[in-house]
N, C-alpha and C positions, 0 to 999 in steps of 0.2 A: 593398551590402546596406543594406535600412533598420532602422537600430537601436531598435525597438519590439517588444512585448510577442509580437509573432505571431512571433518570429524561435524557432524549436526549437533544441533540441540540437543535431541535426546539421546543420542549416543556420547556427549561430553557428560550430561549429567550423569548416566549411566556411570561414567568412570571414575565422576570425582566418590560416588558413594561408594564405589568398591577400594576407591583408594589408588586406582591405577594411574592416576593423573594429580596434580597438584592445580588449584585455581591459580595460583601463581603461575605455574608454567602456562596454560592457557592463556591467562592473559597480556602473558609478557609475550607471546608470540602473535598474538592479536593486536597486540600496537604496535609490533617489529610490522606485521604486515600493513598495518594502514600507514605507517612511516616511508614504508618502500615504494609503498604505491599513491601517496597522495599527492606528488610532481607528475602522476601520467593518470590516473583514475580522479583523482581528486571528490573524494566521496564522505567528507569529513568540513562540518564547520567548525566542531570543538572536537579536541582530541582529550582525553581525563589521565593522564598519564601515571600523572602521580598519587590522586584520588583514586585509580582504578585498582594499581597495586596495591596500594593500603587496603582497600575493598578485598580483594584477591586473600590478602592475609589474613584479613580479619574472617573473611570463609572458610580458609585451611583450617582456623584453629577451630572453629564450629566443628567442621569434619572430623577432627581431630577427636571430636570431644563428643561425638555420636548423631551427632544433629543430621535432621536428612531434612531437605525442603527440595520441591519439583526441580527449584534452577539454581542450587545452592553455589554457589563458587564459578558459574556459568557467563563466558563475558558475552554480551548485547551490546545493538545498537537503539538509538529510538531518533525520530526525527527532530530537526529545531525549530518544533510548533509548540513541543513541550516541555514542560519546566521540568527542569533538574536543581534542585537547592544547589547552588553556589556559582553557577555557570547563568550566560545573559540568552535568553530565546530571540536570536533577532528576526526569524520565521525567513528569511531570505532576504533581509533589508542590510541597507548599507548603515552605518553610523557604530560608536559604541555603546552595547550596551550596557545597562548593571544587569548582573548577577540577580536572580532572583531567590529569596531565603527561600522557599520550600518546593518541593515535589509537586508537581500535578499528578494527580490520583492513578492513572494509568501506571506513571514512573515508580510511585508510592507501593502501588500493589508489584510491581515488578521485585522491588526491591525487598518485601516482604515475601516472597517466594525464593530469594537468596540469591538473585543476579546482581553483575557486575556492569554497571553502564560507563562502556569505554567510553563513549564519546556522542554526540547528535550529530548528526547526518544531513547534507545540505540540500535547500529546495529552493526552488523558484521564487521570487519575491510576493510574499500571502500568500505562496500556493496554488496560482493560479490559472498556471499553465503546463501544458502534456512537455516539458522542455525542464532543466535542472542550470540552468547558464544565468548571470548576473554578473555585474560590475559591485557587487557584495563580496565576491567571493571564487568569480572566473565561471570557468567550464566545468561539471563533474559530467565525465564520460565513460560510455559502453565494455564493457571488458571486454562482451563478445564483436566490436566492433569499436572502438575506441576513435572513428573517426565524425561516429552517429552516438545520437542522446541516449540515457537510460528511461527517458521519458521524466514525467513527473506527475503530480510535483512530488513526489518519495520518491524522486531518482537516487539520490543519497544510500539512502537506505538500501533500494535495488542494489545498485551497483557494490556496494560493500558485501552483500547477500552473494550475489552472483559470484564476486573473486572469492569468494572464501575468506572474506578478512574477518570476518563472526557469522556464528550459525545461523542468525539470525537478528531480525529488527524489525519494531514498530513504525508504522508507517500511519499518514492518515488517507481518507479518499472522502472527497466532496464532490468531483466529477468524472470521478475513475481515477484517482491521484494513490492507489493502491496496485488497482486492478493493471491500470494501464501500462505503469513503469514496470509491473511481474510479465507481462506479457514481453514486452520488449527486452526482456534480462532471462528469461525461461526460470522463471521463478512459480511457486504457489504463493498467489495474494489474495488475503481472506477479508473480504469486508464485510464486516459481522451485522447483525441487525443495530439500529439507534439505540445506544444504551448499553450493546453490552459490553464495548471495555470505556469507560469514561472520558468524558474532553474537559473535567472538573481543571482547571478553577474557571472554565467558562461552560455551565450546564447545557447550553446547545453553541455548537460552532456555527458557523455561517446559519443560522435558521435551521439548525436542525438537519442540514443536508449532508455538514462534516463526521465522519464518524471515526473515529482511530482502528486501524486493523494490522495483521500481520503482512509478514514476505520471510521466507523460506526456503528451501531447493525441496524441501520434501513436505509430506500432507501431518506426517506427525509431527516432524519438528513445528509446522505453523499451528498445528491444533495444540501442540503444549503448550509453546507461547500464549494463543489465543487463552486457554485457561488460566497462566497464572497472571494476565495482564486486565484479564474479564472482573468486574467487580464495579461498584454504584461509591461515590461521593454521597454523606443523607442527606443533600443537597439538589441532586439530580433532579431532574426532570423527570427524565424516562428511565426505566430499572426492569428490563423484562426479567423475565423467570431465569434461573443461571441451566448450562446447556453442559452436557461434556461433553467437550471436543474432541479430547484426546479415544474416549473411548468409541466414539463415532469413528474415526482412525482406521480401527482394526474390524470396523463393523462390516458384513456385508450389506447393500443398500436395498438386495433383493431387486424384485423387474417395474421397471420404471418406465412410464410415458413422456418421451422426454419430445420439447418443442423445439424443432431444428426453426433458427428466427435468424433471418439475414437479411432482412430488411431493415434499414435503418429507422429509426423514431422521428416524427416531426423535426426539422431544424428548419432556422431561417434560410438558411446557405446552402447550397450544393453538397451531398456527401456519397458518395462514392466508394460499394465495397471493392478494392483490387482485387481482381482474379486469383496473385497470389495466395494470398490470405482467407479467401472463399475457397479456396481447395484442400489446405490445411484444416480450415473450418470443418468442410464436408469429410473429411478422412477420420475426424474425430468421434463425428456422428455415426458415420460407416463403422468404427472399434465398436459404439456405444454397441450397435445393431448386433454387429456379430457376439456381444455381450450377454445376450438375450435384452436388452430393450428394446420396446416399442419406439421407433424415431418417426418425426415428418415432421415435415416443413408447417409450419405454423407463426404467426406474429401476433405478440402481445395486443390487446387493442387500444397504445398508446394517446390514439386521438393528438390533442395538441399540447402537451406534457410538456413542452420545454416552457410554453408561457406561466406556468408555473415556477419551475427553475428560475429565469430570470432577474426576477424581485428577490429570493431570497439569494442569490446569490452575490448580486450587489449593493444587495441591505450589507449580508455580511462584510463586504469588503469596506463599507461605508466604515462601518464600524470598526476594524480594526485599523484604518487609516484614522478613526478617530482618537486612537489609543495609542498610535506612533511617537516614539519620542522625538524622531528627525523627520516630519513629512517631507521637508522641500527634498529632502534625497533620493524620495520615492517614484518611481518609473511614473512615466506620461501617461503610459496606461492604466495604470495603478489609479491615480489620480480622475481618471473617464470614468471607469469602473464605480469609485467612490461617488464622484457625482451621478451618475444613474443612481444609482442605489438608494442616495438621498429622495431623489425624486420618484423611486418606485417604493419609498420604504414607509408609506401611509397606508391607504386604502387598494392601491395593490399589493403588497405584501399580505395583508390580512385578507384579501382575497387567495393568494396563494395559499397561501395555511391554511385557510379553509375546503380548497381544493381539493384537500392531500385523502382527507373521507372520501371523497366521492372516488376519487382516483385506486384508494383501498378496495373499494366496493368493486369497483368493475374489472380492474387488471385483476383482483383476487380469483374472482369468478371462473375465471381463466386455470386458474390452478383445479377446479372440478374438473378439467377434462385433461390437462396435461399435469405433472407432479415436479418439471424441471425445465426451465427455458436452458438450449444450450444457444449462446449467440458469440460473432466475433468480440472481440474486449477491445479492437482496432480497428478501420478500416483498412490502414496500410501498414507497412513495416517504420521502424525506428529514424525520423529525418536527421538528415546531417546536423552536426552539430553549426548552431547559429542561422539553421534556414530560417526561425521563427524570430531571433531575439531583436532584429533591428525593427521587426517592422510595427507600424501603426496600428491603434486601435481594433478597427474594423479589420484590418487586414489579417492581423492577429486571432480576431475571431475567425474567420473566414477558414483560414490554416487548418486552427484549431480541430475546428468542427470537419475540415475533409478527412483528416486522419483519425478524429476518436469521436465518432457522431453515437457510439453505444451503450456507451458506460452510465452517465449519468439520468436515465430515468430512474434507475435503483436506489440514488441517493435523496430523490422525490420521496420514492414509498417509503424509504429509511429500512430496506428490507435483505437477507444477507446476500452475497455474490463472492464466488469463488473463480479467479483467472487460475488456468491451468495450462502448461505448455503445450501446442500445439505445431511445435517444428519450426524450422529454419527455410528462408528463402534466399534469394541473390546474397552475394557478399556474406553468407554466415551470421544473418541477421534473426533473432527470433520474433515470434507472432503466437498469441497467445487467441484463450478462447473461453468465455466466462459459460461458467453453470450458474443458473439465476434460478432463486427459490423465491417461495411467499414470505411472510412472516415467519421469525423465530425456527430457521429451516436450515440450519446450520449444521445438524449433525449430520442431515441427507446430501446437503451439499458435500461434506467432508467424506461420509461414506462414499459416493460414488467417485471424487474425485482419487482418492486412495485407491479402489477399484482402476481406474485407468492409470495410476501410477502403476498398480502392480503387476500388467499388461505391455506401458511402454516405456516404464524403466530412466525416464527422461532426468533423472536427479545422477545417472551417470555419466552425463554429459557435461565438461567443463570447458571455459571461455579456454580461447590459446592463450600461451606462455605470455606475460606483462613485462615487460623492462622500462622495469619501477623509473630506471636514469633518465629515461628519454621524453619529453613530451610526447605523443602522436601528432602525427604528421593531420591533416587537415583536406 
């Protein structure tokens, strides 16, 4: 095996169990890279340097000693939403934090599958926006365009994914904060159903709407991930049935009625698909067809789905602004956010929740006549870096919603979604395109996604050359 940056998931663990590779050597070149690059990519809140090596070692001697587990000796990333015993989560917030004593269960089960967490991964302040930029922590930027976003909020994560600096990493999506950032990095971002890899030590994130998923260049390195990160806290809430992803992978998906859907879902604000990206879109559906699938245009029947969203989304943020160690450092918007929330977080939030049945019932329906939405996972391409971060409130939503009006009704039904690369437009910039399933529809999603990996090959396509020395120009 050649130990460089194109080596996946599953082809490093392949090597450490044959012996061909040392976790040591992985991971020492996996901080060599996120070192070189994090003055021009900046895709790291915590770096584990010395914890990763000892890690590293203490795998070789496993290896050593016969042990096999899915991601033994294997360096990861995971974002800083999630707890890592000894390291501080400050989720995108400015201030110092303390270190927290234990794992959050996602990290827990990583680590019990035999990976190596180099380090978390930087996001937006709470998570909140399609944008990776803060006064926390700076700019984390595009590899394949390093003067535009990786999106967010798991741009961290993206962009660490997309360089090559690890095969891969956990990410979370509450409004496409998976799907979105894979799309603009030409990544696979897997956002699994509610429940199935854990947000324990908190059993629902934002209301239920957050859910932790992968980002990958390839459909089995994100399916291995998804498996050995998949698993319930007996705490949880939700704990669906466990899925195999990996073997979903290599499945074929067989002929599928798939719903071409480019219409965007209710929003308050204007949202607008660009042309570019409705072309790429339609090219994907055109592979599906020449696939043997049944394609056509079709639209979920969303109704008014975001007034749903709303309440729990800014209950959520209420909350974890309640939990802040440093509010006054917290963004102005951050602070709007929270106070709606408070005020939406009585009798309309428990209206919202109670919604989510009825909304099952009817969008499900839909799946008797079609077996896969495919829709954009963007409206537009990747914004400059800093178009979003100065502005105001409203305006911020406004932004928001013209570039990613798609992603989040999924996070309503809590139901899974798969971004899959969908090509490049002006400037070298990528645009991605999700497969949206029912409930518990994850192996179909990976099936077919796998399926159009093995057609368009898109995981050999890498960002241009980084010179780690230089900031990017602006």
């Amino acid at each position: 095996m050649t130990s460089d940056r194109s080596a996946g998931l599953t082809e490093s663990a392949r090597a450490l169990a044959a012996g061909e590779v040392t976790s040591r050597t992985l991971v020492e070149q996996a901080l060599a890279r996120i070192e070189a690059t994090q003055g021009s990519l900046n895709a790291f809140r915590v770096v584990r340097t010395e914890a990763a090596l000892a890690e590293a070692d203490a795998a070789d001697r496993e290896l050593a000693h016969g042990a096999r587990l899915p991601l033994l000796g294997v360096p990861v990333a995971v974002k800083d939403d999630m707890d890592v015993a000894g390291e501080p989560t400050a989720f995108g917030c400015r201030g110092e934090y303390p270190a927290v004593t234990e794992d959050g269960e996602a990290v827990r089960r990583l680590r019990a599958a035999g990976a190596v967490i180099v380090g978390k991964t930087n996001t937006c302040e709470l998570g909140q926006w399609p944008f990776t930029e803060g006064p926390a922590f700076g700019d984390t930027r595009n590899p394949w365009n390093p003067g535009h976003t990786p999106g967010g909020s798991s741009g961290g994560s993206a962009a660490a994914v997309a360089a090559g600096l690890v095969p891969a990493a956990l990410g979370s999506d509450g409004a496409g904060s998976v799907r979105i950032p894979a799309s603009w990095t030409h990544l696979i971002g897997v956002k699994p159903q509610r429940g199935r890899i854990s947000t324990w030590p908190r059993g629902e994130s934002f209301q239920g709407i957050t859910v932790n998923g992968t980002l990958a260049r390839t459909v089995a390195d994100a399916a291995l991930l998804l498996d050995a990160a998949s698993g319930n806290h007996a705490l949880d809430p939700h704990r669906p049935a466990p899925v195999d992803a990996s073997a979903a992978a290599v499945r074929e998906p067989g002929r599928l009625r798939v719903a071409l859907s480019l219409k965007p879902p209710f929003t308050a604000t204007p949202a607008r698909l660009r042309p570019e990206v409705r072309a790429k879109v339609v090219e994907l559906a055109e592979r599906l067809a020449a696939l043997g699938h049944t394609v056509e245009e079709a639209d979920p029947p969303y109704g008014q789905i975001g007034l749903t969203f709303v309440p729990r989304a800014t209950a959520g943020i209420a909350e974890w602004v309640g939990d802040a160690p440093f509010p006054a450092l917290l963004d102005r918007r951050t602070h709007g956010a929270a106070r709606l929330g408070k005020l939406l977080g009585g009798a309309p939030l428990r209206a919202a929740r109670r919604a989510e049945a009825v909304l099952h019932r009817r969008i499900g329906g839909f799946f008797a006549s079609y077996d896969v939405v495919l829709a954009p996972t963007t409206a537009a391409p990747p914004p400059r870096i800093g178009a979003m971060l100065g502005l105001g409130g409203f305006a911020t939503d406004r932004a928001m919603i013209a570039a990613c009006p798609f992603a989040w009704p999924w996070n309503v039904l809590g139901w899974p979604g798969v971004n899959v690369p969908a090509g490049f437009v002006a400037d070298g910039l990528p645009v991605g395109a999700q497969l949206l399933g029912p409930a518990h529809s994850e192996p179909l999603l990976i099936s077919l996604a796998a399926q159009l990996e093995a057609e368009l090959r898109w995981h050999e396509a890498w960002p241009p050359g980084l010179v780690a020395s230089d900031a990017p120009a602006v």
